[in-house]
Every structure is written in structure tokens, then in C-alpha cells.
PAZAPA-4460 file (N, C-alpha, C; in steps of 0.05 Angstrom, whole numbers, plus 32768, in hexadecimal, padded with zeros to 4 digits):
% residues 91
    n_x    n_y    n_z   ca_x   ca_y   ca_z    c_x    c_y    c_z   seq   type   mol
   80E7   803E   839C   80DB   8054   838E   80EB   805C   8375     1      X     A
   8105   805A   8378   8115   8066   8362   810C   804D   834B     2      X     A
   810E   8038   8353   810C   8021   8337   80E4   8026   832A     3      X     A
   80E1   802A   833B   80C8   803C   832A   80C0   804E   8320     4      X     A
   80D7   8069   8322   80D7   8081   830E   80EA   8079   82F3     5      X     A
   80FE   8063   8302   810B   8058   82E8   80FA   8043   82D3     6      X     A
   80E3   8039   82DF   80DD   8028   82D1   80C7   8036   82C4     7      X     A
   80BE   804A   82C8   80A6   8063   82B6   80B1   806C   82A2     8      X     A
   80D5   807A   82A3   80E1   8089   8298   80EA   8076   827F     9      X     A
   80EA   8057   8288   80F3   804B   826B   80D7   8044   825C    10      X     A
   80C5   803B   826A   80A9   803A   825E   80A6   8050   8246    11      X     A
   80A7   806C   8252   80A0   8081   824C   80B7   8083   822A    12      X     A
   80D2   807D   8235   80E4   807D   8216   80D7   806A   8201    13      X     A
   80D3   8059   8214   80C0   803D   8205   80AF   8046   81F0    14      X     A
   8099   8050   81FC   8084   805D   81EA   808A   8071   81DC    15      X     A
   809B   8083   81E2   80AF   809A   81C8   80B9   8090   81B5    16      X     A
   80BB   8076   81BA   80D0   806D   819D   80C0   8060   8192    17      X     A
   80A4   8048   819D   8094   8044   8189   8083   805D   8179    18      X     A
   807F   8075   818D   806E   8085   817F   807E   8095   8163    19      X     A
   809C   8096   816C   80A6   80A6   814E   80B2   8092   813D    20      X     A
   80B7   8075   8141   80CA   8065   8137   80C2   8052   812D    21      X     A
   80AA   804A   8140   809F   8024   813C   8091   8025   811D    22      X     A
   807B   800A   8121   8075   8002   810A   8061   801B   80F6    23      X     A
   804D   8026   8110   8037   8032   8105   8043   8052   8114    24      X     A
   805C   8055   8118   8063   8071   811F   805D   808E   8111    25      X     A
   8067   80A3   811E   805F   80BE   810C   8068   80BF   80F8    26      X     A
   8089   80C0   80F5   8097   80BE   80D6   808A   80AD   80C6    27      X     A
   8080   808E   80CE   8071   807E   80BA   805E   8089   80B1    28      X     A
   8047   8097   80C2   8034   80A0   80B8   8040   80BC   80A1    29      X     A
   8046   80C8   80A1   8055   80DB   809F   805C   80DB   8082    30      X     A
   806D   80B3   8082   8079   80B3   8062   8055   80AF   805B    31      X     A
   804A   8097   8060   8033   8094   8050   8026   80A6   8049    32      X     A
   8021   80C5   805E   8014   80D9   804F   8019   80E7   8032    33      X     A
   803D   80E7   8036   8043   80EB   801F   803F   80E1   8002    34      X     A
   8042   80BB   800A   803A   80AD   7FF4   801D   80B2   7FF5    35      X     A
   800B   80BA   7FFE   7FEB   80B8   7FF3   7FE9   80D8   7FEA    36      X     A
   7FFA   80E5   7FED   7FFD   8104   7FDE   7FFF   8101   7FC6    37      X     A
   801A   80F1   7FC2   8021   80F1   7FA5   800B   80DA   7F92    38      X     A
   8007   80C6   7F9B   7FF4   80B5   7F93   7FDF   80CA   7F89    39      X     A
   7FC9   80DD   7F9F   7FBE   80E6   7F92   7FC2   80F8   7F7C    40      X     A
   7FD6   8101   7F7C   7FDF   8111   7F67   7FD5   8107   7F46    41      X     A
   7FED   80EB   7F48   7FE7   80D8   7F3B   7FC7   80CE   7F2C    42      X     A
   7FB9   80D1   7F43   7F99   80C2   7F38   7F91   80DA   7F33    43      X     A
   7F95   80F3   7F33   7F87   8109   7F2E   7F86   810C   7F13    44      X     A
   7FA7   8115   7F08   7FAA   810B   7EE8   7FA5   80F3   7ED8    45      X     A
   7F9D   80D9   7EE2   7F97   80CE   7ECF   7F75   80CE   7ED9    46      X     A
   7F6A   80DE   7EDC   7F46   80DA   7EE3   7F47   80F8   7ED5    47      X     A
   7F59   8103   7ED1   7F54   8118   7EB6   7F5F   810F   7EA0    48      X     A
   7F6A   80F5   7EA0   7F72   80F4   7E7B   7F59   80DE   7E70    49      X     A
   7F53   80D6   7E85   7F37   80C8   7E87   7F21   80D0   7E7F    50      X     A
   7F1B   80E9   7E8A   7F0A   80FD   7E86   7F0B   8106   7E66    51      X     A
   7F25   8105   7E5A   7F32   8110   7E49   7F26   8101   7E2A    52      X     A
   7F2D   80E1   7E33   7F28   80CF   7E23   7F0C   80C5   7E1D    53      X     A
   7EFD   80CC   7E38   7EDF   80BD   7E34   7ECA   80D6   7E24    54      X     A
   7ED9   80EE   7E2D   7ED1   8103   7E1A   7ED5   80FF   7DFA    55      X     A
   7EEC   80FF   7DF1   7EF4   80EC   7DD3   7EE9   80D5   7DC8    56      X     A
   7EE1   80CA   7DE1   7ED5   80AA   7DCF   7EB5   80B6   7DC5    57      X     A
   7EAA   80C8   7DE0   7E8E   80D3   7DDB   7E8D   80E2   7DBD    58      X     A
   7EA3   80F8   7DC4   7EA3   80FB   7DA8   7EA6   80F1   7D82    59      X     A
   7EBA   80D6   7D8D   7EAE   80C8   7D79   7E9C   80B9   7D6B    60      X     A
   7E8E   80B3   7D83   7E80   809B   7D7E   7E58   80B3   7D74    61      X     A
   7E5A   80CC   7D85   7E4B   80D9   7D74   7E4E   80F0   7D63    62      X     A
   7E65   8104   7D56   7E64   8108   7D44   7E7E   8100   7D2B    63      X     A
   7E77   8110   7D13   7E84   8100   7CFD   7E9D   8117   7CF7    64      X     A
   7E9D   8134   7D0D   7EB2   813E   7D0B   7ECF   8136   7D1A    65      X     A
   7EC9   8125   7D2C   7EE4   8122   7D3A   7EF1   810C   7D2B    66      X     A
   7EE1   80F9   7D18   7EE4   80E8   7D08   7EF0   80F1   7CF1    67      X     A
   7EE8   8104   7CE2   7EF3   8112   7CCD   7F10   811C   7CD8    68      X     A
   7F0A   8126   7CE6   7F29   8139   7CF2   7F38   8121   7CFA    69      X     A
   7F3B   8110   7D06   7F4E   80F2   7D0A   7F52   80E7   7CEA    70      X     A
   7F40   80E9   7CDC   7F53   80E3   7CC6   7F5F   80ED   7CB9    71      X     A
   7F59   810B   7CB5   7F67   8127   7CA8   7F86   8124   7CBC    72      X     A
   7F81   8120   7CD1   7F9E   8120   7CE1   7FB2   810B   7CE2    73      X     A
   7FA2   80F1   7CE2   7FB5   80DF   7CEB   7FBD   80CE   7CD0    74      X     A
   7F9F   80CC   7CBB   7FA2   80BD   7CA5   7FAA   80D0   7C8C    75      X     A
   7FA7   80F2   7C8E   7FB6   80FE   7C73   7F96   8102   7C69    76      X     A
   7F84   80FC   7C75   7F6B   80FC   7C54   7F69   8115   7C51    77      X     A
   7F56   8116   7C37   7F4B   812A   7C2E   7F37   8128   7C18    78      X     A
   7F24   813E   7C1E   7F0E   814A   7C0E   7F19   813B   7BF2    79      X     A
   7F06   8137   7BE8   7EFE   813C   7BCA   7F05   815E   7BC6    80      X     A
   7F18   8163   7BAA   7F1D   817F   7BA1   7F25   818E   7BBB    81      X     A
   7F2F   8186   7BD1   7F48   8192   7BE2   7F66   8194   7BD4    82      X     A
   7F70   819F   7BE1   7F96   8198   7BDC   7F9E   819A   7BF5    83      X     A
   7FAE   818B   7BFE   7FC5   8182   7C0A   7FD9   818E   7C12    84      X     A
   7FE3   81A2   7C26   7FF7   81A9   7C23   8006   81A2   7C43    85      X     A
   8026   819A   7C41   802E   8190   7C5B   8047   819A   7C5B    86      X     A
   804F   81B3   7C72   805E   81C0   7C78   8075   81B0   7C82    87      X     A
   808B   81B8   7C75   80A9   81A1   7C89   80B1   81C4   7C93    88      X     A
   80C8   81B7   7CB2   80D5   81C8   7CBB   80EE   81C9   7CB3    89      X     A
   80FF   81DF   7CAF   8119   81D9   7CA9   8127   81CF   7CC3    90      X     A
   8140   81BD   7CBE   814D   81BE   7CD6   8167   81BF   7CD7    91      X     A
***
């Protein structure tokens, strides 16, 4: 009888240590939750810069103000009979 409460009692450690330790254990699950936390984090901000960009292309492709303003900004243009003026900072 005794070699059969002994042999339950190691069973029983048996299964404690796959359940917190082994391959598919709690801590494992545990880290993975973490990594699919941060992951989503991750896909959250780029499905808003996404959001961000497909908004900008819409806007280019139908009007001629976001077009004007990209080149006022990036290329310097300007109007016919505008002036130009470009602020430096001291440093």
C-alpha cells in the first residue's frame, strides 16, 4: 500500500512540473501572452499609420490642394507675384 501512495505522490509532482515547467506549461503560456500583447501593440500602430497613408494617397490622387501644399513644402514653389520668405533659427 505504501508503494502506492508513493507512486501517486510522484505521478502527482510529475504532472506539477509539466503543468508549470514543461513544453506547453503556465509560465510558457504566460510568456506568449505577453509576446501577443506587445505584438498587438505593434499592429495597432502600424494599421494607424496605414490608415494615415491611404488617407494621403486619397488625398492626392483626388485633390490639387495636397499637391500644391507638397510642393510649397517640400519643393520651395511659389505663386506667380508671391515672395518667399524663410525663417533661420539662431543657434
Amino acid at each position: 500500500m505504501k508503494w502506492l501512495v508513493g507512486l501517486i505522490f510522484v505521478t502527482l509532482i510529475a504532472m506539477q512540473y509539466s503543468l508549470w515547467w514543461g513544453q506547453s506549461g503556465l509560465l510558457e503560456v504566460e510568456r506568449l501572452q505577453d509576446k501577443i500583447t506587445a505584438q498587438e501593440a505593434v499592429n495597432a500602430s502600424l494599421s494607424e499609420r496605414n490608415q494615415q497613408l491611404h488617407a494621403e494617397v486619397l488625398d492626392l490622387k483626388q485633390g490639387i490642394d495636397a499637391i500644391e501644399e507638397r510642393a510649397r513644402h517640400d519643393l520651395g514653389m511659389v505663386k506667380p507675384n508671391e515672395t518667399f520668405y524663410q525663417l533661420v533659427e539662431d543657434q
